[in-house]
N, C-alpha and C positions, 0 to 999 in steps of 0.2 A: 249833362245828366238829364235836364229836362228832353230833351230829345229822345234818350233813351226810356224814359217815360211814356213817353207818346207814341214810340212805339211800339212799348211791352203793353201799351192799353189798347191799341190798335187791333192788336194781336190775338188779346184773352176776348177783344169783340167777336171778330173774324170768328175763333174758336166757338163762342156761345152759338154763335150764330149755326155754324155746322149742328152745334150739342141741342139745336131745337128737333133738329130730327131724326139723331141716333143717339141714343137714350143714355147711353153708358157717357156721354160727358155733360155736366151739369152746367147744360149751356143758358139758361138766362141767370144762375149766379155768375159763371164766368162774364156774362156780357156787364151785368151790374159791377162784377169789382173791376172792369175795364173801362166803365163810366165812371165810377168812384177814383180810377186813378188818372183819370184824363182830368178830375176836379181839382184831385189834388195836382201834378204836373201845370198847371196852369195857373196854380194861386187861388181856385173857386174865383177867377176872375168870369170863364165864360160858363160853367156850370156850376152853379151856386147850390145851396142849401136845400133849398125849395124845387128843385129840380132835381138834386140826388136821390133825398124821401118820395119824390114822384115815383121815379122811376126804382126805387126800392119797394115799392108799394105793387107799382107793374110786374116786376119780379115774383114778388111774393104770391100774390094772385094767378100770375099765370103758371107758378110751379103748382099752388094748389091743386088749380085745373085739371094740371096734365094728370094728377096721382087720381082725384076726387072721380072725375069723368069716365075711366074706366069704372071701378068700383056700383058706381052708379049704373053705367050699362048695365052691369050682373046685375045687380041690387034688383032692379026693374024689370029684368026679367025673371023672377022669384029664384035666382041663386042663390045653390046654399053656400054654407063655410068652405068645405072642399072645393068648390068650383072658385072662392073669390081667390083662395091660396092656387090653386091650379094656373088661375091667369097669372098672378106674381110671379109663379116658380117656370109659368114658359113664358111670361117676360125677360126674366132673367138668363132663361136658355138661349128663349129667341135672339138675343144681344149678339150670340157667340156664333149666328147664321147667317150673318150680314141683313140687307134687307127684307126679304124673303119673312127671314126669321123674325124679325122686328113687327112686321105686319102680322103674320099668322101664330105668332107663340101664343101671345096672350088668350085668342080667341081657342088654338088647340085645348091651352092647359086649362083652361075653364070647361071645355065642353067634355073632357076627359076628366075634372075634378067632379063635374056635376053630373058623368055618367058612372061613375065609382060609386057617388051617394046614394043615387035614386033611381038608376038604371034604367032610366026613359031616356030613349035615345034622343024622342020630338023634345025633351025641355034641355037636353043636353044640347042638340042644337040652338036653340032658341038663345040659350044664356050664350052659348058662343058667338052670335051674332052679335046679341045686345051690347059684348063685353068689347068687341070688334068695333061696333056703333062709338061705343063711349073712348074708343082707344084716338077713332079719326078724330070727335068731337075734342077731344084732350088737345090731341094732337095740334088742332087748327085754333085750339085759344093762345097754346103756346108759342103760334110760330104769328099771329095777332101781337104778343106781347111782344114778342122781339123786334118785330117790325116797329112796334110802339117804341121801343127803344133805341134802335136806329134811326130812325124819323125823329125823334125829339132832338137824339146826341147831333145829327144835322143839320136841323133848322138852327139849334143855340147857336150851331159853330157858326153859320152863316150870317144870322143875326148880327153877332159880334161883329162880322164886318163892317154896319154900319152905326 
């Protein structure tokens, strides 16, 4: 049973891991409940209490990031409301385009939300960049956190060794 533990948390890691940079899986929760269950599988012998809220903390921070950082690109470049739902709604297209789409929805659907609103082409560009800016910056906190998370669940394991 515990094997089969240690697999299925091997597994939901592996998974986050990929989900740090295709959007549609919620990869640093799945990497957190694949830490959480290597704790438990183990007895919280080699990852303990104080290590779990670490890296439940790490999680949490780097999801905010990845949502917050977008938002902020638009924000920054005086996006209005139309263009922050524009980047949500070709976030959420882009998903269905593979990479491609992943990278260019957000920045489309904002530069087309804020050329709906205000019909300058120059700030519709502008917000599509910024929102593009804040997409990679998200991006590179979340895949920071996971690495954070992988390198801690590591060193424990190794730790333990001696």
């Amino acid at each position: 049973m515990t094997s089969a533990l240690i697999i299925l948390a091997l597994l939901a890691v592996a998974l986050g891991l990929a989900g740090t940079v295709y959007p549609a899986i919620p990869g640093l929760g799945l990497m957190f409940g694949g830490a959480w269950l290597l704790a438990y599988a183990t007895d919280y012998q080699i990852y303990g209490t104080a290590s779990i809220v670490f890296l439940a903390i790490v999680a949490i921070i780097g999801t905010a990031m990845d949502y917050v950082a977008g938002m902020l690109g638009a924000k920054y470049t005086g996006a209005s409301r139309p263009a922050v739902w524009g980047a949500f709604i070709g976030g959420v297209a882009g998903a269905f385009f593979s990479l491609p789409g992943l990278l260019f929805g957000p920045m489309i659907g904002a530069a087309l939300g804020e050329l709906i609103a205000r019909k300058d082409t120059w700030q519709a560009g502008k917000v599509g960049i910024g929102t593009f800016i804040g997409f990679i910056i998200g991006t590179v906190a979340k895949v920071g956190c996971a690495l954070t998370i992988v390198l801690t669940l590591l060193m424990m394991w190794v730790a333990s060794w001696f």
